[in-house]
C-alpha positions in Angstrom: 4.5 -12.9 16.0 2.5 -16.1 15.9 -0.8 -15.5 13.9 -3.1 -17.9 14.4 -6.1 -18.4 11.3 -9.5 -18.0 11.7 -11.8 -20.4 11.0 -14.8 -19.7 9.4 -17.5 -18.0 11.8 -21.1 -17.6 11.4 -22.4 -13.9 12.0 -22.5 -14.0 15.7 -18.7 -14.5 16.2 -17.5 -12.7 12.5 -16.6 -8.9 13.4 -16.8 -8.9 10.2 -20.3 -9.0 9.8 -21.6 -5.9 11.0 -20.5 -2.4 11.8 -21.1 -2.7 15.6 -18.9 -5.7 15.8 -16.3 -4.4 13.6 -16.1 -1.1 15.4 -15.5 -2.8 18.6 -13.3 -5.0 17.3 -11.1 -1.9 15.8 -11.2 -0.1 18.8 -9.8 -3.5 20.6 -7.3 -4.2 18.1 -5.9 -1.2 16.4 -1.9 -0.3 17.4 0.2 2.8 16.1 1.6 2.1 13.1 5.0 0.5 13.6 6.1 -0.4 10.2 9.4 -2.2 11.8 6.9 -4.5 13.1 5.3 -4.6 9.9 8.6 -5.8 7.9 9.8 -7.7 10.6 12.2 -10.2 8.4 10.1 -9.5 5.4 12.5 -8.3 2.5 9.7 -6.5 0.8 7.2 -4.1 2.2 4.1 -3.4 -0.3 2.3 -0.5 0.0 -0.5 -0.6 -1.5 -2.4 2.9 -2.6 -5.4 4.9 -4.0 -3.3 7.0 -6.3 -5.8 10.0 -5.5 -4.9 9.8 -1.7 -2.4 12.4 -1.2 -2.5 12.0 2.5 -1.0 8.6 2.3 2.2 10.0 0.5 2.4 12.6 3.0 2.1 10.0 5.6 5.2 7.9 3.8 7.1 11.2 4.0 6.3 12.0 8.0 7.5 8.2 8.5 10.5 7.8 6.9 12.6 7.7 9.3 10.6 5.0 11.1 10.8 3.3 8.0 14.8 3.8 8.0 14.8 2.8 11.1 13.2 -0.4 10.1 15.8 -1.5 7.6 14.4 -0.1 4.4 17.1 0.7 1.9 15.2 1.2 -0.9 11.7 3.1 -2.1 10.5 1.6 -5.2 8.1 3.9 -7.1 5.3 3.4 -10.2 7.8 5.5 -12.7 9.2 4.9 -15.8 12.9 4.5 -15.4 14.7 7.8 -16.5 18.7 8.6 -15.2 17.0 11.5 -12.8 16.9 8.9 -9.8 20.7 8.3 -10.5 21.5 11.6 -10.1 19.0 12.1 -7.1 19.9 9.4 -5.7 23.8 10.5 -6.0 23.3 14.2 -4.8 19.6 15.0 -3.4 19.6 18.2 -4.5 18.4 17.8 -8.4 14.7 19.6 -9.1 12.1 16.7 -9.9 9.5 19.5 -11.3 9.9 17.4 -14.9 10.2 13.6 -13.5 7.4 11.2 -13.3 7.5 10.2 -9.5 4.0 8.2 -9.6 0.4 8.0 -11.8 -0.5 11.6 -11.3 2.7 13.1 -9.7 2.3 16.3 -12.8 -0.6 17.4 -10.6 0.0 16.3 -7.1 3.1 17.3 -5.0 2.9 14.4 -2.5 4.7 12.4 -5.0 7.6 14.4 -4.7 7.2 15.3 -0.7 7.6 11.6 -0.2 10.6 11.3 -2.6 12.3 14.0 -1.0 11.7 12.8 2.6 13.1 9.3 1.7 16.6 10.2 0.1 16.9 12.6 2.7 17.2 9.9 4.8 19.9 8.0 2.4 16.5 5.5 1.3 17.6 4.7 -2.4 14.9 5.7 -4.6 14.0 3.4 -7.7 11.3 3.9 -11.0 10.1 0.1 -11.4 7.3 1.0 -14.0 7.0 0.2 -17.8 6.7 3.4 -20.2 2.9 3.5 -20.2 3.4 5.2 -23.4 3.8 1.6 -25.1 0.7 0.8 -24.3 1.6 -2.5 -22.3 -0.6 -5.0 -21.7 -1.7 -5.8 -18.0 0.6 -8.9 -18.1 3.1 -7.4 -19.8 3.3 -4.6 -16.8 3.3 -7.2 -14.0 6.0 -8.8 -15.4 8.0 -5.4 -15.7 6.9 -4.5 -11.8 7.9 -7.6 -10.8 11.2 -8.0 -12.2 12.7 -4.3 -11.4 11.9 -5.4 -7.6 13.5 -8.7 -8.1 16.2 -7.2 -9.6 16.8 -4.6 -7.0 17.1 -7.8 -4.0 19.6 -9.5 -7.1 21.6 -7.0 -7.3 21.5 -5.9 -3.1 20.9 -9.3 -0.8 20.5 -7.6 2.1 18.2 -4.6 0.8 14.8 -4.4 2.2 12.5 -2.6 -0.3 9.7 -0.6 0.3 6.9 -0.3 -3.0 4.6 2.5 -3.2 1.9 1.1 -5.9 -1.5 1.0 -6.6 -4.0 -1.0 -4.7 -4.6 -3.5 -7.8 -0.6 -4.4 -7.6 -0.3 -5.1 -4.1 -3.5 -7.2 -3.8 -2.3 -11.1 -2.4 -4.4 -12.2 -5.4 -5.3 -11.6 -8.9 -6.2 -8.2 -9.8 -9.6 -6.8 -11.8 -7.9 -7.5 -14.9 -7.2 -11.4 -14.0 -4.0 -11.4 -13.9 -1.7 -12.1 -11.2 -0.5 -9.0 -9.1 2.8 -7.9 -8.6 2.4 -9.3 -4.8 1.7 -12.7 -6.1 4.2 -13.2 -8.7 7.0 -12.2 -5.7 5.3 -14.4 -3.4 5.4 -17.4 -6.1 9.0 -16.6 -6.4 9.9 -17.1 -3.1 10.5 -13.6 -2.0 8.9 -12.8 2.0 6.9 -9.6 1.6 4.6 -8.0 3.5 1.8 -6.7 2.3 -0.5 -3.3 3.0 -3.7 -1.2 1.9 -4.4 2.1 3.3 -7.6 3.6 4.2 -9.1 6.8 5.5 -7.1 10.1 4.0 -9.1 11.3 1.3 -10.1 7.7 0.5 -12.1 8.3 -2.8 -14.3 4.8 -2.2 -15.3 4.9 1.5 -15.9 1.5 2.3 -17.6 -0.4 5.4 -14.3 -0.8 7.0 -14.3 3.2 7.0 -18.1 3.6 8.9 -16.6 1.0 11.2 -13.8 3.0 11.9 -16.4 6.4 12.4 -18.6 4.4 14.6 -15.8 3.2 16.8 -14.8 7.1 17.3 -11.2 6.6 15.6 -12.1 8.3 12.4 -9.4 11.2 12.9 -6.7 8.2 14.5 -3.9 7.2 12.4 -3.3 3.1 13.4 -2.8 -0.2 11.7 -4.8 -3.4 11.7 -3.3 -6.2 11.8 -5.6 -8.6 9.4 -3.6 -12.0 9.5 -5.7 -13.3 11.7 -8.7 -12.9 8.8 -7.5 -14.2 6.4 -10.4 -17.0 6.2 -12.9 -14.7 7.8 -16.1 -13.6 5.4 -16.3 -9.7 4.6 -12.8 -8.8 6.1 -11.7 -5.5 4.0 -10.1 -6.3 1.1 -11.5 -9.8 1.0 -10.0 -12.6 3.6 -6.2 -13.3 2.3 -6.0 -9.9 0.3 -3.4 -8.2 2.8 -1.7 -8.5 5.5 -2.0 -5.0 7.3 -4.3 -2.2 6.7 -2.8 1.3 8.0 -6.1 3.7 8.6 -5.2 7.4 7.7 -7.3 10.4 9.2 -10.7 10.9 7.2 -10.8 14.1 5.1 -14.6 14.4 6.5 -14.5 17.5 3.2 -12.8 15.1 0.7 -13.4 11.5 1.2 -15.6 9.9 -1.2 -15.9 12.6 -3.4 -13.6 11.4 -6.6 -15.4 8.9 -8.9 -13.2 9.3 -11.8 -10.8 5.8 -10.7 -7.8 4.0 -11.8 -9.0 0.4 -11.4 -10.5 -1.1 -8.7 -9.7 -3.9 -5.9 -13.0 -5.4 -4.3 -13.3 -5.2 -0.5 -15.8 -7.2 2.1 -19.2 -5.8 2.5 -20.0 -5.3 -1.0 -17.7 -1.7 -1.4 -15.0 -1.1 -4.4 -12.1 0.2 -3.0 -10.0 2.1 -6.2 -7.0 2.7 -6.6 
C-alpha cells in the first residue's frame, strides 16, 4: 500500500486539529482490524500497550488466529526468561499460575488468556524481558528487549514476531526516559517492523483521539487507523511519526480513565498523556 506523507496543514485542512474534524475523519477512515494487512512483509509486529488494559490482551487472544493466519510464528512477551515457556511451548498443557507472563500478570488473568490462545494456535511464545529484580537501568533494558527479538529473527529467518510491550517501548522515538525505544533500536538495525498503539478498552488516560472517537458514534467499534499518512501532521495521537497503526478497542464507559496509578508515560497530540 502506497502511503503518501502529509505535508504540514494549517487548522482548516489538519483533522487533527479539532474533534469535529477528527471524528469525521475517523468515521471516513477507520477499517476492521486486519492485522495481515498490518504486517504485510513486516518481520516484526509491535504492539504497543497500557499494561492496565486488560481488554487489549483479551483482544490478542480473540485474534490469534487472524494473527496466525498472518504469518506470526512467534509472541514475544515483557517476562523474564524462565524454562516454563520451553516446556509450554513443547506441550501446552503446563499451569502458568506461578510464571510471569507480563508487568502485572500476578493480578490480571489476561496475561495468561492471551498466552494460552496463542500456543494453542502453535504461535511460539517467548520472555524477552530483563529480571527487573536487578534493577536495570532504562538503557540497559532496551538493550535486553532489543536483542532477545533480534535474536529470535537470528536464530528463525523466516519468523515473523509479534511483541506485546508497553507503550513507552514501542514508541517510533525516544521514550520519557530519553532513551531510544525498543522500536527504534530495531528500526536502526535494519529490521521492517510495524508498529501499533491501542486505545479505547479500559484506556486509563483517555485522550482527544478517544472523544473523537465518541463524537464520531464508534466508541463501542473495534477498528484500526491507519496513521501513516500523519506522520508530519501536528496533534496526530501519539505525536506525528510515533506509530504506524492505532487499533481502537471498545470503551469501558465504567472503567476508562479511572486508574491514575501509571507505569510511564508516552505523550500523544492534543496535549493528553497516554500511560502505559
Amino acid at each position: 500500500m502506497n502511503v503518501m506523507h502529509s505535508e504540514t496543514l494549517n487548522n482548516a485542512q489538519n483533522p487533527w486539529s479539532s474533534k469535529e474534524l477528527l471524528s469525521a475523519e475517523i468515521a471516513a477512515k477507520a477499517t476492521p482490524v486486519d492485522y495481515a494487512e498490518v504486517l504485510n512483509e513486516s518481520s516484526v509486529l509491535m504492539l504497543g500497550e497500557n499494561h492496565h488494559n486488560a481488554p487489549i490482551r483479551d483482544h490478542l487472544a480473540a485474534h490469534a488466529a487472524q494473527l496466525k493466519a498472518a504469518g506470526i510464528t512467534h509472541y514475544a512477551i515483557e517476562a523474564p526468561i524462565n524454562p516454563a515457556f520451553d516446556e509450554l511451548n513443547t506441550s501446552g498443557q503446563i499451569s502458568l499460575a506461578s510464571v510471569n507472563l507480563g508487568p502485572l500478570s500476578a493480578q490480571d488473568k489476561s496475561y495468561e488468556r492471551a498466552v494460552q490462545a496463542m500456543v494453542a494456535q502453535g504461535i511460539k511464545v517467548v520472555p524477552i524481558d530483563i529480571d527487573q529484580g536487578t534493577q536495570p537501568t532504562k538503557e540497559k533494558r532496551e538493550t535486553f528487549l532489543t536483542d532477545r527479538i533480534k535474536a529470535i529473527l537470528a536464530d528463525n529467518p523466516t519468523a515473523k514476531v509479534a511483541v506485546l510491550i508497553g507503550g513507552n517501548h514501542a514508541i517510533k522515538k525516544k521514550s520519557e526516559y530519553s532513551v531510544s525505544s525498543t522500536t527504534t533500536r530495531l528500526v536502526d538495525a535494519g529490521i521492517k517492523l510495524v508498529a501499533v498503539q491501542y486505545a479505547g478498552g479500559e484506556d486509563t488516560s483517555p485522550t482527544a483521539f478517544h472523544e473523537a472517537v465518541l463524537g464520531a458514534g464508534m466508541g463501542q467499534s473495534e477498528f484500526m487507523m491507519d496513521l501513516r499518512p500523519y506522520q508530519e501532521t501536528p496533534g496526530v495521537v501519539y505525536g506525528p511519526g510515533s506509530t504506524d497503526y492505532v487499533v481502537h478497542l471498545p470503551q469501558n464507559p465504567n472503567k476508562i480513565g479511572n486508574n491514575t496509578a501509571m507505569l510511564g508515560g508516552i505523550s500523544l497530540g492534543h496535549g493528553f498523556t497516554e500511560h502505559s
